[in-house]
N, C-alpha and C positions, 0 to 999 in steps of 0.2 A: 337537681342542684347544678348551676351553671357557676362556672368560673370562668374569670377575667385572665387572660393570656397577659404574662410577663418577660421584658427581658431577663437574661441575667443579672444584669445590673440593678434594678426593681430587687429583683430574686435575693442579691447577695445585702440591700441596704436591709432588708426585712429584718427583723432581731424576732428571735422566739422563746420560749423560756426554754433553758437547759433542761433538759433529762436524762436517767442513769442508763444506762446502756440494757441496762436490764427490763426496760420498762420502756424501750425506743420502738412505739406504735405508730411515731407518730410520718406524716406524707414530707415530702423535700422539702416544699415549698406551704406557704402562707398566703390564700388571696387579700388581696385588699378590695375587691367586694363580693358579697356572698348573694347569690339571688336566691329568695329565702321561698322553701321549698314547706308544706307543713309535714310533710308526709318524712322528711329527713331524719333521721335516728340519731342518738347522742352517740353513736363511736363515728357518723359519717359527721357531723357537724363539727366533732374533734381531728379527724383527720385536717376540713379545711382550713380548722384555727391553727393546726400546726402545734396542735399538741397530743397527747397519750387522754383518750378515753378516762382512764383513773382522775387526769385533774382537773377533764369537764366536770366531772360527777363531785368531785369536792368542792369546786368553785357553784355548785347547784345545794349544795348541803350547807355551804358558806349562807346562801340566800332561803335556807330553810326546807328546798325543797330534796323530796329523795326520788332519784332515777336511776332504772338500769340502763346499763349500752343499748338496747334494743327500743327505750323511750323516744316518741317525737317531744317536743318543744312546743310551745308557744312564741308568735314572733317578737313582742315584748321583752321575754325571757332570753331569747336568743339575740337581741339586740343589745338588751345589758351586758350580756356578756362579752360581745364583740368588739364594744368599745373598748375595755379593756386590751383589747391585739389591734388594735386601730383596722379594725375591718369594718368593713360601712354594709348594714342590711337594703337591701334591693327589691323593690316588689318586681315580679316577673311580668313581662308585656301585658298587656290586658288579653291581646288577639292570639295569644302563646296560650297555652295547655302547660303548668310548673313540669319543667322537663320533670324526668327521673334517672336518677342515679342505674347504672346496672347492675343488677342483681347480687350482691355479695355477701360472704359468710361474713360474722362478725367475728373479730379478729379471736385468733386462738382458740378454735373449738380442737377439745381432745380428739376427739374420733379421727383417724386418719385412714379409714377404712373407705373403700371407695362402691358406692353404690353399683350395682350392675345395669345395662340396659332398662330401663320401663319399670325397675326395683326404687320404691321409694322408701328414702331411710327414716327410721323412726327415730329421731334425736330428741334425746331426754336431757335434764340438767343433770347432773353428773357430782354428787360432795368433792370438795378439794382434797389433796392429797397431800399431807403438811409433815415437813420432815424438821425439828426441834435440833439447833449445831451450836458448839462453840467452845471454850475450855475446860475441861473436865468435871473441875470443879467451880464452876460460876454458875449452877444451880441447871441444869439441864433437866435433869432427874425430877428433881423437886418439882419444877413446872410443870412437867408431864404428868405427874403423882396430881398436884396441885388442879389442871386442868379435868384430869379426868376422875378424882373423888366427887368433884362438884360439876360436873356436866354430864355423867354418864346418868342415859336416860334413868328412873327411879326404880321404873319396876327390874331393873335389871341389876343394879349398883350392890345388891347382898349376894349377885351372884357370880360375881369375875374369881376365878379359883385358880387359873390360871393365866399365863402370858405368850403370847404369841408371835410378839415381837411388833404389832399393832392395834388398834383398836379405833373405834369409834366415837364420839359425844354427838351428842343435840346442841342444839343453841339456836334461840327463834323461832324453831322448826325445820332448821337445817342441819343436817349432819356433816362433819368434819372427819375427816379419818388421819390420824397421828402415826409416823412410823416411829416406833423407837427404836433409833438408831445409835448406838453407845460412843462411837466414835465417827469422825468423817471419813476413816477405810473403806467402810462397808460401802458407804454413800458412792465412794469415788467408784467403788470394783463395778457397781450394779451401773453407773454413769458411763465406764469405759467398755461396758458389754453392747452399748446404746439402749439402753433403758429408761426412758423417760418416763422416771413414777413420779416425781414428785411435782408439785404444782405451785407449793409457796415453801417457804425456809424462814424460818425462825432461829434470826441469832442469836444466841444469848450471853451477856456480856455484864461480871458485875461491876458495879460501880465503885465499888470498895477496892478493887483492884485496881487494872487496866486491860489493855488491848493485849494480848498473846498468840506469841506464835500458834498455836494450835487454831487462836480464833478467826486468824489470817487463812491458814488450809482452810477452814470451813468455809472462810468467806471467798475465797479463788474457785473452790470445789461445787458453791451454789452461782457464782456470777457463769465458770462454764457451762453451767448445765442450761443456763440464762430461767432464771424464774425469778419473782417476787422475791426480795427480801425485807423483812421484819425485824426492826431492832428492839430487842427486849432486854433494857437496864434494871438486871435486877438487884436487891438485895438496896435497894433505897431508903429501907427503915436504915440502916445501918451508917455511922459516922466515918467523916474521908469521904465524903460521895468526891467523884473524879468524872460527874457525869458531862462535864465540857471539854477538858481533856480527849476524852473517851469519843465526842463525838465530831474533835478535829481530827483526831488523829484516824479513825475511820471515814471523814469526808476525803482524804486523801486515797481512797479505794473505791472512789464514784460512790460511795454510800451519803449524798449530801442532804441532811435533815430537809422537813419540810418547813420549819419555822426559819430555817435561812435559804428558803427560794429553791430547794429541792423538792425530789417525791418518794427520799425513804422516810416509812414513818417508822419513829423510836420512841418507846412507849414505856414509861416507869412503872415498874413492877415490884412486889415481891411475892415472890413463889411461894414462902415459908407464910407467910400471913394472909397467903391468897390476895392481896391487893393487884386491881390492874388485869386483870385476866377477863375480864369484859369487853374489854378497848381493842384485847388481840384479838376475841375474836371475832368483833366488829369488823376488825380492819380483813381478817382472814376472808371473812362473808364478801365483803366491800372487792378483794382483790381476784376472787372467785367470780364474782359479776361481773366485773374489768375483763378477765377471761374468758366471758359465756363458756364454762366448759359444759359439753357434750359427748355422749356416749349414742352407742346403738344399742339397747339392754336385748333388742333379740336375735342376733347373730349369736356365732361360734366365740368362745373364750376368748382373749387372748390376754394376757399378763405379766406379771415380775415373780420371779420370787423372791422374799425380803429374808428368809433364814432356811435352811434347812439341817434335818440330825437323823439320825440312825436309833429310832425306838425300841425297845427291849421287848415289847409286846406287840407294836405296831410294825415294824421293819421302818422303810426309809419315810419322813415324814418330811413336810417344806410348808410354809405358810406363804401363800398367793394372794397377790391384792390383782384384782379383774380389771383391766385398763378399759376394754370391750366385751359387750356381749355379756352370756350368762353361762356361770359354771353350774355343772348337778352330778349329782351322786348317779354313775356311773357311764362319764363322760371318759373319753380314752382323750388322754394330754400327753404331748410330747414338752419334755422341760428342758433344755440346753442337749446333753448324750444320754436322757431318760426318758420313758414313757412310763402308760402303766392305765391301770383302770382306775377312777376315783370310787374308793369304798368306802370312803367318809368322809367328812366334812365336821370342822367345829369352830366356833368362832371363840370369842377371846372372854364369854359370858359361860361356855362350856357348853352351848347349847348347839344342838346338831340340824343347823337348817339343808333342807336337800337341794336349795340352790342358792348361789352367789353373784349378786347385781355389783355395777362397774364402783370402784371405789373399795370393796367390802373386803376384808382381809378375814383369810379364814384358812385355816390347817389342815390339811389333806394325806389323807394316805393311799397305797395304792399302788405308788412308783414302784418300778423295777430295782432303782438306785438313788443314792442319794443326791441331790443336784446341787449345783453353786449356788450362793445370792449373788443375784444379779442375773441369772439365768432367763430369755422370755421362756414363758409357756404360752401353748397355744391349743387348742381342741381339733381333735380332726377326727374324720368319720370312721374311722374302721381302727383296729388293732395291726392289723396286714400295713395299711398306712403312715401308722407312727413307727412300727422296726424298721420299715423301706427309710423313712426320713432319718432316725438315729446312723441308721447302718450307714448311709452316706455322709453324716457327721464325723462318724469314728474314722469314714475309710480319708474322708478330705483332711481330720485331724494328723493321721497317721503320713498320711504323703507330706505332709508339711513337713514333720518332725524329720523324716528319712530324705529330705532335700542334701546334696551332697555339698556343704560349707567352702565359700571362695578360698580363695589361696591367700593366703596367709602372707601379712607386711607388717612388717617391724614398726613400722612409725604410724602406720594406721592403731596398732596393740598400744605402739605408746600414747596415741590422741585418745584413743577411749579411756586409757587410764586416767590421764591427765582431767579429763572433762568429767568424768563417772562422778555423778552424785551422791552426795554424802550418805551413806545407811542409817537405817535410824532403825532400832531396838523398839520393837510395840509391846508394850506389857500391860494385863488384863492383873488390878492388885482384886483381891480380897482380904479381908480382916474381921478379926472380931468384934472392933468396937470402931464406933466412927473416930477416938482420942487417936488410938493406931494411926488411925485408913491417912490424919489429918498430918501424923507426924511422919509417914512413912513418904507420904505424896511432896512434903515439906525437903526432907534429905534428897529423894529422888530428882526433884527438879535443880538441885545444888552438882549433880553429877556432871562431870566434866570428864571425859577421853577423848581425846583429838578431836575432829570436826563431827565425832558421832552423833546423832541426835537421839533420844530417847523419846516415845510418844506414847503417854499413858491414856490408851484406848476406853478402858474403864477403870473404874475404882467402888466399890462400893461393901457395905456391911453384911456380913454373911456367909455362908459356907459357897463352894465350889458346885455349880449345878453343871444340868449336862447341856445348857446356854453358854455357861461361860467356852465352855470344850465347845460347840460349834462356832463362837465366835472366834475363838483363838485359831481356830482352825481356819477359817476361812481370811482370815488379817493374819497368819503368820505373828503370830503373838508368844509373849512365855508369858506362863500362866502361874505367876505366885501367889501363896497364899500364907497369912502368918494370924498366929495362935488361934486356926479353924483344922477342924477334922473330917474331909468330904469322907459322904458313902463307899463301901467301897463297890459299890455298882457303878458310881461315877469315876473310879479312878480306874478299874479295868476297862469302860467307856471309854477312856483316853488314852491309853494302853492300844486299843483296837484302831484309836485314829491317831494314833501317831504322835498326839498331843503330849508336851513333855509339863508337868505339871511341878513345881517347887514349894513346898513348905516348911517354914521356921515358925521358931517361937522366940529367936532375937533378932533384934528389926537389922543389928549389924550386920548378920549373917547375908540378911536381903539386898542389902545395900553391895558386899562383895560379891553375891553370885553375879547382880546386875554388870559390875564394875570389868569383873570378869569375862562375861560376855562379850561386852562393847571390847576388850581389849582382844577378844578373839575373832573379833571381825575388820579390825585393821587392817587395808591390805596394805602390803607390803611399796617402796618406792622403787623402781627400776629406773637404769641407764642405759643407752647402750654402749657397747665396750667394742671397739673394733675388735675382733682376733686374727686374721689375715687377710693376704694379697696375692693372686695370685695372676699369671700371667697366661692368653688359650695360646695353643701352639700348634693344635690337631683339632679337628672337628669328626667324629667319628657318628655317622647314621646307623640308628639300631631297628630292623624293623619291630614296629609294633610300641615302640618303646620313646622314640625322638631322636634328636643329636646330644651327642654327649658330646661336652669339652675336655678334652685333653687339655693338662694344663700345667703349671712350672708352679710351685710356690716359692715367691720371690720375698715375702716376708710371714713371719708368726707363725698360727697352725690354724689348718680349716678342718673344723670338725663336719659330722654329717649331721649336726642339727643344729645349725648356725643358719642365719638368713642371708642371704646375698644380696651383692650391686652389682648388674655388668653395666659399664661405663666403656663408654668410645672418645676418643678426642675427647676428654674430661667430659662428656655429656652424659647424663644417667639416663640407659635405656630399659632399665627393668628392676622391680625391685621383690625379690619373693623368697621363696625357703628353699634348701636343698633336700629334693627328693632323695639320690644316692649320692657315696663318694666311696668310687672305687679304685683300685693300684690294679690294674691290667684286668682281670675277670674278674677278680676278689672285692666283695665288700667291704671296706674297712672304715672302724671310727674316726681317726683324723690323720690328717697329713702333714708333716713338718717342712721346715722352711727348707728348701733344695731339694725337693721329693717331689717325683710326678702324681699327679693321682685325676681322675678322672669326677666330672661333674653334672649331675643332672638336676634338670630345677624344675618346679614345679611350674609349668605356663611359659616357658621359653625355651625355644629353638632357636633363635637366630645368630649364633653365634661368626663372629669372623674373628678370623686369624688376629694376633695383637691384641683381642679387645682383655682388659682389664676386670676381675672380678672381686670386691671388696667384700668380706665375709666378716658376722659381724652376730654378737648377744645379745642378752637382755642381761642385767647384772643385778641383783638385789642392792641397793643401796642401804648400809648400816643407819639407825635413826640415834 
């Protein structure tokens, strides 16, 4: 592939189609003529037109045909479509050999694992890794339920007994692996560990509604992480459709449709009647291939954890999705401050395979401890191996925390107040009946306390499991529950972790303990209040200790836990806390106005004669 050298000016007239930032594959520039290569691939052809792989491949399905990234062309085909970017097709000299492009990965393959010397890697296609977001109740649940009643493979569908917190479907012949993720916390903790699981994001947005705050986190939380996003409009049987609304007010977050000259695609659904659930995951397959993801399936593990609990008959359990390599029953894994030998293995069919290929979400026990979601895990050769790697976890955790904290400024304590973001209240409901779950989520979002924001992580019909306690646990959640009776195996479970658990059987009740909460998380407003002035008059050297100011108080009274100013010729040359204040040897709490008393401050010496110290609070301000 030969290209035609441009100025800038060439460079800056070119116009290209817009792309979301999220899906920007694409190279700086655009030739204006292409010398046409056969051997060229559709993600290198896309690079020269100056756009993302994804909207060669649509603009080829436009014209009936289907190709992945890794397809050549025909020059016909590749000429149709260049017309379109005003690139002119070129035959190559006759006395020329069609150059060649140099060697390159296709964009975005998973594996970041780096081959060794004369080691050739075995890269395999790899299922996507699809994580379902949006507001609590705009059907999240439902589509998951939805997806995976009708796509889990047959012979398997009478046998899911339990949840894992992921799972698998078929579709074509390809498998998809789904995290269920309750809320966007979880998403963010396992994103801010640097975990990159997930591969596409599925919004979900009803139409009957609108946009919510909760669907904006979700969508900040998928645009950082930078992967695929999917807009799924559900609940389109339903009257009040708001589906254009819905999808200005999201083009305003780079999410710009593809029917108005973007490349998110938004896809009408509904979850409850199963309509529409083809299309995603056409488009999931389709965004997967855009990605060539790749794995090495036979290396060492390495992966995420998406939940982990503390089992009553198992001890600490955590469910693993394999990013790399292949996990097996009695692999030694170090998990974030855990190790441990794997003694089982179950995936979410309940069936106990003895190894785990890249993508596969499967429940393991074994660990020493119980670990974070969001935690990587990785496999390593020996037992002696993973306590050496823990042990220097714990010992680097520990020197962190025992760091001895700067010195202390009043107006730096007052800009963090001032700036400190608002808190917000994460609450996991359960109920007995969805009339409840419908009326209770209804009052909640009417709560108003000062700027607190309230974020209802889950909600759903049911008793209290030992899921809901690890997720509370790990999102910092209160955990309500109204007219249900958990186990009491699960309530001493929560007891054990700390988890504080609430149940009523009048929804008012719920509504004040909330109310109460948020009011006991207000912090308080501060001023500061000068308290004295005082004037140095003696500078006195202690060894071991610094100079201390002898000093006159010329107004108010300076306590010894007041912060200071010493100022010179009206200049402020320091601003920090007082270590002591003593009257001649003696320690004492404060000194009045015509009383000597002595000063020492935390990070200054330099005191001279004359210089001025203004001493100074914090005040609660009344509301």
């Amino acid at each position: 592939m030969t290209l035609n050298k441009k100025t800038n000016n060439e460079n800056s007239s070119k116009t290209t189609p817009k792309l979301s930032k999220k899906t920007d594959f694409q190279n700086d520039f655009a030739s204006k003529n292409y010398v046409f290569n056969p051997q060229d691939k559709v993600f290198q052809i896309a690079q020269v037109f100056g756009i993302t792989s994804a909207v060669l491949i649509k603009k080829l399905l436009q014209l009936g045909l289907k190709a992945d990234v890794n397809q050549t062309l025909e020059k016909d085909i590749v000429e149709l479509l260049a017309k379109e970017y005003n690139i002119k097709v070129i035959e190559p000299q006759k006395e020329q050999t069609p150059p060649q492009l140099q060697p390159q990965k296709p964009p975005l393959t998973k594996s970041k694992l780096q081959a060794k010397p004369n080691q050739k890697l075995n890269l395999q296609k790899t299922p996507p890794i699809v994580t379902i977001m949006g507001h609590v109740d705009h059907g999240k649940t439902t589509l998951l339920d939805a997806i995976r009643k009708t796509r889990v493979v047959d012979q398997e569908f009478g046998g899911i007994t339990q949840h894992i917190g992921a799972y698998q479907v078929e579709y074509q012949g390809n498998k998809i692996t789904f995290i269920d993720t309750p809320g966007h916390e979880a998403f963010d903790k396992m994103r801010a560990r640097g975990a990159k699981i997930t591969d596409i994001c599925i919004l979900v947005v009803a139409v009957d509604d609108c946009v919510k705050p909760q669907t904006l986190e979700a969508l900040k939380h998928a645009q950082k992480a930078q992967i695929p996003i999917i807009v799924a409009l559900n609940k389109v049987d339903k009257p009040n459709n708001k589906t254009q609304q819905i999808m200005q007010e999201l083009s305003s977050y780079d999410l710009l449709p593809e029917e108005w000259g973007g490349t998110t695609p938004y896809i009408a659904i509904s979850a409850l009647k199963r309509e529409g659930l083809e299309k995603i995951l056409e488009i999931i397959l389709l965004f997967s291939e855009i990605q060539n993801l790749q794995t090495n399936p036979d290396q060492k593990a390495k992966g995420t954890v998406i939940e982990a609990s503390l089992d009553k008959s198992l001890g600490p359990v955590a469910t693993f999705i394999i990013s790399d390599g292949n996990l097996k029953v009695g692999d030694i894994v170090v998990a974030g401050t855990s190790y441990g030998k794997i003694r089982s293995m179950e995936d979410e069919n309940k069936k106990t395979p003895t190894k785990a290929l890249p993508s596969q979400p499967v429940r393991v026990s074994g660990l020493k401890e119980v670990p974070q979601a969001g935690d990587i895990f990785y496999a390593v050769s020996n037992e002696k191996q993973a306590r050496q790697i823990v042990s220097e976890k714990k010992t680097k955790t520990k020197e962190t925390l025992a760091k001895p904290p700067s010195p202390l400024n009043l107006e730096d304590i007052l800009q963090d107040l001032e700036t400190e973001k608002p808190q917000e209240l994460n609450i996991i409901l359960k109920a007995d009946t969805q009339g409840s779950l419908e009326a209770l989520q209804g009052m909640i979002d009417k709560i108003k306390v000062s700027d607190l924001k309230v974020q209802l992580l889950r909600a759903a019909v049911g008793t209290i499991t030992e899921k809901d306690i690890a997720f509370a646990k790990s999102s910092d959640s209160l955990l309500i529950g109204f007219n249900i009776k958990p186990a009491f195996s699960t309530l001493k479970s929560a007891q054990i972790q700390e988890v504080k658990i609430t149940i009523h059987n009048v929804i008012y009740r719920i509504i004040e303990d909330i109310e109460q909460k948020l009011k006991s998380m207000i912090k308080p407003t501060f001023e500061e209040v000068v308290t004295g002035k005082v004037e140095v008059r003696k500078i006195f050297n202690i060894s071991k200790v610094g100079n201390i100011a002898g000093c006159y108080v010329t107004q108010g009274i300076v306590n010894n836990s007041d912060f200071a100013k010493v100022m010179r010729n009206d200049e402020v040359l320091f601003k920090g806390k007082i270590t002591s204040l003593k009257h001649l040897k003696d320690n004492i709490k404060s000194a009045k106005q015509g009383h000597e008393c002595g000063i020492l401050l935390d990070g200054f010496n330099d005191f001279e004669i004359n210089d001025i110290i203004e001493t100074s609070k914090l005040s609660k301000v009344e509301e």
